[in-house]
C-alpha positions in Angstrom: -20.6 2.9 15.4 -19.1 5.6 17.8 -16.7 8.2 16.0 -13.0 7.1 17.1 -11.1 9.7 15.2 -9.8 13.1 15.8 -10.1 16.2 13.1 -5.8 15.8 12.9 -6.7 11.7 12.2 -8.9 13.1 9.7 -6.9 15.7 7.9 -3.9 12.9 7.7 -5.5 10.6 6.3 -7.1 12.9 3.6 -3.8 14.3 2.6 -2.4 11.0 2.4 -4.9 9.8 0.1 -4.8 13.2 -2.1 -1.2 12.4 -2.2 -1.9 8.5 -3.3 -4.0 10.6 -6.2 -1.7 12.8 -7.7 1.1 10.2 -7.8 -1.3 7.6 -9.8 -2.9 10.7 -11.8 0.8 11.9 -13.3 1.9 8.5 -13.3 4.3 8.1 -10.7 3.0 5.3 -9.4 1.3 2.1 -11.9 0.6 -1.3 -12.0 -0.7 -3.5 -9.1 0.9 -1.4 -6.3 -1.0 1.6 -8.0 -4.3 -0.5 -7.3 -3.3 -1.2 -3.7 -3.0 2.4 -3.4 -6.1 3.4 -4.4 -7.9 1.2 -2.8 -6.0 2.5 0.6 -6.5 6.1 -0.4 -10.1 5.1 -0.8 -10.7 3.6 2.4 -9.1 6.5 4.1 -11.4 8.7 2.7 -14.1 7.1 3.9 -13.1 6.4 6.9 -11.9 10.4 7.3 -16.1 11.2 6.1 -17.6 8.5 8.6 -15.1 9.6 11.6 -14.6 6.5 12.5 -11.6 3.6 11.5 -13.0 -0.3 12.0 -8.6 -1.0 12.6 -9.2 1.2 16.1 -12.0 -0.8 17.5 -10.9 -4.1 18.3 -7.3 -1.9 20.2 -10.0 0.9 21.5 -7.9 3.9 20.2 -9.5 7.0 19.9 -8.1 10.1 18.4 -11.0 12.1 19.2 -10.4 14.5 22.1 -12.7 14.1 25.2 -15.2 16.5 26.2 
């Protein structure tokens, strides 16, 4: 699993995810589309943490700058 994502990638995705949070949090956002939320703010996490997004393989995008 070879990092595939760029620090910008990274920051992104977090802020889209802490975004996702506060709207379920204050309840802006409920019900099933809440969960479908989550679950994407959750992946994005992850995948922000791991450095690298399975979706990017298959394509063979990188974000990460070369050395």
């Amino acid at each position: 699993m070879k990092a595939n994502m760029g620090s910008a990638d990274k920051i992104i995705r977090i802020l889209i995810a802490v975004v996702i949070g506060i709207l379920y949090f204050t309840g802006q956002i409920t019900g099933t589309a809440a969960i479908i939320l989550l679950v994407l703010a959750g992946i994005f996490i992850a995948t922000s943490f791991i450095g690298f997004c399975p979706l990017y393989a298959p394509f063979k995008i990188s974000t990460k700058k070369k050395k």
